[in-house]
C-alpha positions in Angstrom: 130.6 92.0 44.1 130.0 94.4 41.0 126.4 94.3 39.9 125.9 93.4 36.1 123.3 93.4 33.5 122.2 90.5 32.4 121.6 91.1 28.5 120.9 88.6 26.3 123.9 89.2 24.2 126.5 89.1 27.5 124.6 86.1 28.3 124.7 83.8 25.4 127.4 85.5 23.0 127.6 82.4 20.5 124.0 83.3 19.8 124.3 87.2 19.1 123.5 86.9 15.2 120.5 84.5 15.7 119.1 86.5 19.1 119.5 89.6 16.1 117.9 87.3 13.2 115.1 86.3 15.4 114.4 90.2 16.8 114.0 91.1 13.2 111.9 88.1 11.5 110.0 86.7 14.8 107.5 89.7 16.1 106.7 86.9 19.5 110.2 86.9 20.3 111.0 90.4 19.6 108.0 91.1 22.1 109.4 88.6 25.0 113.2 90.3 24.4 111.9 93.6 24.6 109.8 92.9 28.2 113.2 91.0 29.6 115.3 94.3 28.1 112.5 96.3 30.1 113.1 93.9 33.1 116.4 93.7 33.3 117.1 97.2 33.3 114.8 97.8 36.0 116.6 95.2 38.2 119.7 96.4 37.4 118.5 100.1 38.4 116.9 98.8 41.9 120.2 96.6 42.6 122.4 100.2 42.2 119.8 102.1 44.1 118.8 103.9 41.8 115.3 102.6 42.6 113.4 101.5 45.6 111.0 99.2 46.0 109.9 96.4 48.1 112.3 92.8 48.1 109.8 91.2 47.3 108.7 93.4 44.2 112.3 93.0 43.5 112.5 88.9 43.7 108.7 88.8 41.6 110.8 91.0 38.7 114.1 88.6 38.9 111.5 85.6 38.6 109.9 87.2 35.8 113.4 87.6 34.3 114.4 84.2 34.8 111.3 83.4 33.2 111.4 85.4 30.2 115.3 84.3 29.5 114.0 80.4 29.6 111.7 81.1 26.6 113.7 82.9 24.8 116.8 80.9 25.2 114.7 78.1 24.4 113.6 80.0 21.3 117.1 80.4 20.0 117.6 76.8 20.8 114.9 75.5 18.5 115.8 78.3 15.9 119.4 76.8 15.8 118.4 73.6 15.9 116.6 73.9 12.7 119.8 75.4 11.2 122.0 73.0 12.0 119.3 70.4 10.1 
């Protein structure tokens, strides 16, 4: 099974221009999307071997991922919600 990156954008592409709006206007979220960026890239890196580390490091960084994609989806969410209003 090919490994992939989990990006924001890949993930929820009918939300590209409000993930962009809210990384320019909304400094909280632009802080959580650049620590999940930060994550993500280091998963991705451990998963292709560029990196070792511990499983367990490994599964606390995909938890912290998982994490930090709930808020922010739920961010876009609420920010779309109050669009569509």
């Amino acid at each position: 099974m090919p490994l992939e990156k989990h990006d924001l954008a890949h993930e929820l592409p009918e939300s590209k221009e409000t993930i962009h709006t809210l990384k320019t206007t909304d400094q909280h979220f632009a802080k959580l999307f650049d620590a999940y960026h930060d994550i993500d890239h280091e998963v991705y890196r451990i998963e292709q071997g560029v990196e070792t580390t511990s499983d367990e490091y490994l599964e606390e960084q995909k938890k912290k991922r998982l994490s930090l994609k709930d808020q922010l989806y739920g961010m876009i969410r609420d920010y779309e919600a109050s669009m569509a209003s």
